[in-house]
C-alpha positions as CSV (number, residue, x, y, z in Angstrom):
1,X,-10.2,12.8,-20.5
2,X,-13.5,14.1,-18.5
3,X,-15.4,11.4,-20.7
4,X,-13.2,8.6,-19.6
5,X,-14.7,5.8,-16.9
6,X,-12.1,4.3,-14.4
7,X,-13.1,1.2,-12.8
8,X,-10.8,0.9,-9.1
9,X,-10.6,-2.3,-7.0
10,X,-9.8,-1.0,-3.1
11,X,-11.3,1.7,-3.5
12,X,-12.5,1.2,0.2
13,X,-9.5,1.5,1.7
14,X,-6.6,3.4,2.5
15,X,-4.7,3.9,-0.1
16,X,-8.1,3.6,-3.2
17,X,-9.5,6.0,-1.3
18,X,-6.9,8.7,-2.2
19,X,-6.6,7.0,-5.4
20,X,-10.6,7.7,-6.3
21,X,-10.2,11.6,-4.9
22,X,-7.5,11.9,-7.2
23,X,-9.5,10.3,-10.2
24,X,-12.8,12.3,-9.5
25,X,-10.7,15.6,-8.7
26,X,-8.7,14.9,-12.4
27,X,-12.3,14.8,-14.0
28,X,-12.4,11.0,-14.4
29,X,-15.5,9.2,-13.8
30,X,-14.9,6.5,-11.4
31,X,-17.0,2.8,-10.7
32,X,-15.5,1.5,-7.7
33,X,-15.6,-2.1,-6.9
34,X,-17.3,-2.6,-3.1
35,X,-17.6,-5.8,-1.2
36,X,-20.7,-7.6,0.2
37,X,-18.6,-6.8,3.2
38,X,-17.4,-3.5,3.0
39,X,-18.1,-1.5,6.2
40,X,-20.9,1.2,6.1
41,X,-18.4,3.9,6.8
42,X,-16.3,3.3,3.8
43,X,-19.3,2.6,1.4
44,X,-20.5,6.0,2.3
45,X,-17.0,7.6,1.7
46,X,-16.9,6.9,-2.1
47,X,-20.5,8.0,-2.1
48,X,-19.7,11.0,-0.7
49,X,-17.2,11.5,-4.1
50,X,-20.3,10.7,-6.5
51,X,-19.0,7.6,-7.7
52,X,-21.0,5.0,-8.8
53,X,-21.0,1.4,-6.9
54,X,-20.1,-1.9,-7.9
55,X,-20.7,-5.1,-5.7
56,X,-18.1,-8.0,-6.4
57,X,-15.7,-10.6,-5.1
58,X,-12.5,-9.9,-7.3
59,X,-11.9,-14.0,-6.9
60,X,-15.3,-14.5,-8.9
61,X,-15.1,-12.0,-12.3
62,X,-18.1,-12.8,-13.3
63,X,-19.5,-10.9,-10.7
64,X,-17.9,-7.9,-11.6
65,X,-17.1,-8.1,-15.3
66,X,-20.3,-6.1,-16.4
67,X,-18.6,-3.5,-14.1
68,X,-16.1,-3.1,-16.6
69,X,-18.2,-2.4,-19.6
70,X,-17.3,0.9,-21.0
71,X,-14.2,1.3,-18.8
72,X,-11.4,2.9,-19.8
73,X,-8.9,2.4,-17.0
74,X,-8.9,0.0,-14.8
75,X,-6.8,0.6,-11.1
76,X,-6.2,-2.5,-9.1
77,X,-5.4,-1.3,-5.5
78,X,-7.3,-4.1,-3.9
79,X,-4.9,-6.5,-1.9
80,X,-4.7,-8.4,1.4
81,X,-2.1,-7.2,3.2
82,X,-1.6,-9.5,6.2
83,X,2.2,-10.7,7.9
84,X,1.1,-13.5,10.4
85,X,-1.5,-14.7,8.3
86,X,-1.4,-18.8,8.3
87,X,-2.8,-19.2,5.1
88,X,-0.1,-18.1,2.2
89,X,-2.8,-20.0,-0.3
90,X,-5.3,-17.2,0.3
91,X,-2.5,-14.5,0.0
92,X,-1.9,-15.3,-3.4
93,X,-5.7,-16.4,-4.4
94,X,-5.7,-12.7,-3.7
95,X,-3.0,-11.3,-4.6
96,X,-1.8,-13.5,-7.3
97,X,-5.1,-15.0,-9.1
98,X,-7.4,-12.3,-8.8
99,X,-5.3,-9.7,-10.3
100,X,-4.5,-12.4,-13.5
101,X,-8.2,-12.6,-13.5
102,X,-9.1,-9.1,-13.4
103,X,-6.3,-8.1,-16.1
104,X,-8.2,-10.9,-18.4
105,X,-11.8,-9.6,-17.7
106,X,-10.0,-6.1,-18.7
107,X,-8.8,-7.1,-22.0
108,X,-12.2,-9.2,-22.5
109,X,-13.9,-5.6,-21.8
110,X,-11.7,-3.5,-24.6
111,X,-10.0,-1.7,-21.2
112,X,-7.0,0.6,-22.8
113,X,-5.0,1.1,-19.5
114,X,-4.1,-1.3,-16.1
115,X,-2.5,0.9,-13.4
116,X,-1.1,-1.8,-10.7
117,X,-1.1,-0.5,-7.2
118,X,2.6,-2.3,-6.4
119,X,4.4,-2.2,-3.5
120,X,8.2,-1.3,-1.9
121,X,8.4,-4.9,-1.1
122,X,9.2,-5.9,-4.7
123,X,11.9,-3.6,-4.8
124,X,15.3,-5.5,-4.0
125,X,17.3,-4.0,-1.2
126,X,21.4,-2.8,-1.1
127,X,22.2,-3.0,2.1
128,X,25.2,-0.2,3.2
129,X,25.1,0.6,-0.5
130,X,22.4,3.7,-0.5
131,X,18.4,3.8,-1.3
132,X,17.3,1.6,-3.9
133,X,15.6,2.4,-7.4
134,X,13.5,0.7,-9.9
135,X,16.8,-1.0,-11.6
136,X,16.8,-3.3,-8.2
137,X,15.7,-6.6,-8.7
138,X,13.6,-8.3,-6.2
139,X,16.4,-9.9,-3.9
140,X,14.7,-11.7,-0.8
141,X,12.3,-14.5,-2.0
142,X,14.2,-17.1,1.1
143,X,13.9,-14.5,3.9
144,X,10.3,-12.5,3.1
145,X,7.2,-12.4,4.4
146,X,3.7,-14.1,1.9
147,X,2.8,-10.8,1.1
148,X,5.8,-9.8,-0.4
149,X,6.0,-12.8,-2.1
150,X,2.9,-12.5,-3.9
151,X,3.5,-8.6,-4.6
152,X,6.4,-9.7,-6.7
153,X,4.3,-12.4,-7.8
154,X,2.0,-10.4,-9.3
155,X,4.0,-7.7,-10.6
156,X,5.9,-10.4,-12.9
157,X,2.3,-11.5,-13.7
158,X,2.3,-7.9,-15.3
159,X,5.4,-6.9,-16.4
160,X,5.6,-10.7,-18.0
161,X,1.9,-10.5,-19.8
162,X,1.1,-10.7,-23.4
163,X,-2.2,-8.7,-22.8
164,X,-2.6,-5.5,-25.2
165,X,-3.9,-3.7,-22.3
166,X,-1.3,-1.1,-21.1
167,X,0.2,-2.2,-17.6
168,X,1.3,1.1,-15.2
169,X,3.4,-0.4,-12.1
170,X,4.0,2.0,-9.2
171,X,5.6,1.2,-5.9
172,X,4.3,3.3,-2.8
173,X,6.6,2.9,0.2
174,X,4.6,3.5,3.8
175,X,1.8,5.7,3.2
176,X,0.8,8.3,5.5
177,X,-2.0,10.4,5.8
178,X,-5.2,10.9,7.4
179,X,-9.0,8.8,6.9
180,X,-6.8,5.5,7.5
181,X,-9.7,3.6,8.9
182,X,-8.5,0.3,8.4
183,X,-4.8,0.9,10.4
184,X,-2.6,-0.1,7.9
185,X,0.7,-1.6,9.8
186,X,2.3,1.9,10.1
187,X,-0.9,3.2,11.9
188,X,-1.1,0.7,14.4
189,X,2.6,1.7,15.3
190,X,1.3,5.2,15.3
191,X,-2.2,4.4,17.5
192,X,0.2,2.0,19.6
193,X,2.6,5.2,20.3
194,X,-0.5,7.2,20.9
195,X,-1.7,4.9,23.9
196,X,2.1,4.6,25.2
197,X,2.1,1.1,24.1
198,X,5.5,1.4,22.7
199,X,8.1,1.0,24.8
200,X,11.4,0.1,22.4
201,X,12.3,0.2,19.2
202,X,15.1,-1.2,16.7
203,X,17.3,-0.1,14.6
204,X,16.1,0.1,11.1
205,X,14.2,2.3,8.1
206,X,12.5,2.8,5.3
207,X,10.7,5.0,3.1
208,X,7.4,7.4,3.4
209,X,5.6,9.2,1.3
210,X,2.0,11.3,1.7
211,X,-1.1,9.4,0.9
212,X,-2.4,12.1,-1.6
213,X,0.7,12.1,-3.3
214,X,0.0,8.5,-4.0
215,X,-3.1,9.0,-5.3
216,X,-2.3,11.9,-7.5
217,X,0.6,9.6,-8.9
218,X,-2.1,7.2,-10.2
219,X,-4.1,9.6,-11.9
220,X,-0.6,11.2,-13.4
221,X,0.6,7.4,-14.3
222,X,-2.4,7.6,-17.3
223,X,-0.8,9.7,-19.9
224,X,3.5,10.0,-18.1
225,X,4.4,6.4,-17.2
226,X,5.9,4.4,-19.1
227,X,4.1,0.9,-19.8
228,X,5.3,-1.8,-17.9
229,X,7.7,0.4,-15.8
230,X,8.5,0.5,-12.3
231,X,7.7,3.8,-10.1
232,X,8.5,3.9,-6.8
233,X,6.6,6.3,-5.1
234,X,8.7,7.7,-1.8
235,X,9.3,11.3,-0.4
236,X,12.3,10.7,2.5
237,X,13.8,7.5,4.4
238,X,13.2,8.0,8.0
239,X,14.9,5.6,10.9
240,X,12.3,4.5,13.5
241,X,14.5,6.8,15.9
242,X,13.5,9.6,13.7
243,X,9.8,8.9,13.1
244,X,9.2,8.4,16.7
245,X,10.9,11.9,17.2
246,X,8.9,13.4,15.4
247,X,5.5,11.5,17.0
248,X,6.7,12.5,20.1
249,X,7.2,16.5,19.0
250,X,3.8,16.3,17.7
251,X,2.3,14.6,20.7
252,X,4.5,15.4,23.5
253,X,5.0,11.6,24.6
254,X,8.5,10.6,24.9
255,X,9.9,8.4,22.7
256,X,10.6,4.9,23.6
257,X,14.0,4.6,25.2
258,X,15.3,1.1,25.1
259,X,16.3,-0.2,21.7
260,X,15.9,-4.0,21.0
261,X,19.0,-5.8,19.9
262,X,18.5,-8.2,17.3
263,X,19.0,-11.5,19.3
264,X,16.4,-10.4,21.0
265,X,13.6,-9.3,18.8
266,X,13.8,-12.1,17.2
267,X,12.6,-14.2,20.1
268,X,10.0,-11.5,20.7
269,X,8.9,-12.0,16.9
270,X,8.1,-15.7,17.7
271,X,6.3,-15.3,20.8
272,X,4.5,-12.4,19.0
273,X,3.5,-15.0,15.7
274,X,2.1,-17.8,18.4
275,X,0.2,-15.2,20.2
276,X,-1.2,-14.5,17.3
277,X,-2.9,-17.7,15.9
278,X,-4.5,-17.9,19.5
279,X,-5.9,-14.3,19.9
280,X,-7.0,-14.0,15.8
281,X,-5.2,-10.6,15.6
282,X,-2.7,-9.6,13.4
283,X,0.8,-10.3,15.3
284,X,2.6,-6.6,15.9
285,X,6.1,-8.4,14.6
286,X,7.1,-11.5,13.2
287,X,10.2,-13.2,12.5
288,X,10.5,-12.6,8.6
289,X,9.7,-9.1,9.1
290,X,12.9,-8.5,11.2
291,X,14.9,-10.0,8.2
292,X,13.9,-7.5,5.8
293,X,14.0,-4.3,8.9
294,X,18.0,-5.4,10.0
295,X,19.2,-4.3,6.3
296,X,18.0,-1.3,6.6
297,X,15.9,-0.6,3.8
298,X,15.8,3.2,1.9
299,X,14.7,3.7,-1.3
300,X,14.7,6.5,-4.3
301,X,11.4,8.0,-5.3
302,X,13.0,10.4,-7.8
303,X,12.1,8.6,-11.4
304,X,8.3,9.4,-10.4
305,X,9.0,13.2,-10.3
306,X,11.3,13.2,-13.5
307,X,8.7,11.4,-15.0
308,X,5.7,11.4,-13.9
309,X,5.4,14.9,-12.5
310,X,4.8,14.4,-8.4
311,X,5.9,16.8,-6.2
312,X,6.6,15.6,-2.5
313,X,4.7,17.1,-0.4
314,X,6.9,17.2,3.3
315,X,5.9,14.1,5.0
316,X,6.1,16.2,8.4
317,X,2.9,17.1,7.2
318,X,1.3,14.1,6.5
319,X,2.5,12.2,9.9
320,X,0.9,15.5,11.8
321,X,-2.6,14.8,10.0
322,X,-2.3,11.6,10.8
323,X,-1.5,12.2,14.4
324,X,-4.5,14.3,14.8
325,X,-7.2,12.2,12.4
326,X,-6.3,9.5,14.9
327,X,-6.4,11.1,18.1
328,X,-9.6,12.8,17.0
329,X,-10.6,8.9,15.8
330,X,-9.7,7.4,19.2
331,X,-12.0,9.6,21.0
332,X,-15.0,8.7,19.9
């Protein structure tokens, strides 16, 4: 496998990042696909793991399809990831067309493996009925947000394709670890909670797992999972009660007191979504994300260490690092 070439999309951000450490550590040699505007700081990351650079929009293949030449395995974990965004079209340019296009150039190139970097949002939900699993269909198209739309776009894109290429589908739930540089949603809650922004919460869940855990999972996807399989990737189900328990033992803030009832967050959600298109940032809640947070969601990660191997690593752990990454971060 060391002479193998993998060729990853996102690699600078969160979740490629740990994707790439994995690759290099597992003896891969990795091309990672940078933007013209990819920050300094993340460009000098990958460098920092000896992998060589590739310069491309992933809307325009041709500007990245020489890239591909003499790649083995190609790992798309590129993706916007935006709730209040207005414009749904660019969601699933993104989301939608560019990973169609990419799997084409892939199969143009002679590329023997496509390892999808899903999400838990294609995974249907069973509210009161326990955590889902990889059996669940996709079960809230009228009440989600665009970018769960186009993840379950794009996975049926896969799972539905004709291509010879082999297409690898896992399904991380929130990822938490360290080096997050772009705040994903869950580490804005977590800087927000740092700088006692916080001051209720709502009843719901979901799932965690560790960030280099995920990454490992990709590398392990190669030769255990199954083509055009499902693998949800997710180490416990926490409440927001519980995860802002633990922030608070690791920081020594109290948790917020006060939770929201949902007649009233919903309100919030709006005010939040309007704010939004007039300050340019990304809205902390909006009224789609409350319908998939009231059911509760939980979900079962343990088909990815039947089959592919993984090993949870405790999630404690993970939320610590991140704790400190960021507070270190914030300081400077």
């Amino acid at each position: 496998m060391a002479e193998k070439k993998a060729f990853v999309t996102g690699g600078t951000g969160f979740v490629g990042f740990y994707v790439v450490k994995a690759l290099v550590a597992g003896g891969l040699a990795v091309r990672a696909l940078i933007r013209p505007s990819s920050s300094p700081s993340s460009i000098q990351r990958l460098k920092s793991l000896r992998v060589e650079l590739v310069t491309g929009d992933l809307l325009e293949p041709d500007s990245y399809a020489p890239g591909l030449d003499g790649i083995s395995y190609v790992f798309h974990c590129a993706g916007l990831h935006k709730i209040g965004i207005r414009d749904s079209k660019l969601l699933y340019r993104t989301n939608v067309e560019a990973t169609r296009k990419l799997l084409e150039a892939s199969s143009k190139r002679g590329v023997e493996q496509f390892v999808y970097t899903s999400s838990i949002k294609t995974i249907g939900l069973l509210p009161g009925q326990g955590p889902s699993d990889e059996t669940v269909m996709y079960n809230m198209w009228e009440q989600d947000t665009d970018y769960g739309k186009t993840k379950y776009l794009a996975e049926e894109l896969l799972l539905n394709s004709d291509s010879r290429v082999l297409i690898k589908i896992l399904n991380p739930s929130t990822v938490i670890g360290s080096e997050d540089e772009s705040l994903t949603p869950m580490m804005r809650i977590i800087s927000d909670f740092l700088q006692r922004k916080i001051k209720f919460s709502i009843n719901t869940s979901t799932g965690f797992v560790d960030a280099g855990d995920v990454g490992l999972a990709h590398f392990l996807a190669l030769e255990r999972a199954k083509p055009k399989q499902r693998y949800i990737l997710n180490a416990v189900n926490w409440t927001m009660d519980e995860l802002f328990a633990l922030l608070s033992q690791y920081t020594h803030i109290p948790a917020p007191r006060f939770k929201v009832p949902y007649c009233l967050a919903y309100p919030v959600a709006c005010v939040s979504l309007v704010m939004s298109r007039v300050t340019k940032d990304e809205p902390a809640v909006i009224p789609r994300s409350l319908n998939i947070a009231r059911k509760m969601p939980s979900y079962n990660g343990k088909k990815a260490v039947v089959e592919l191997g993984i090993q949870y690593r405790d999630v404690r752990l993970s939320l610590k690092e991140a704790v400190e990454w960021l507070q270190h971060h914030q300081k400077k």
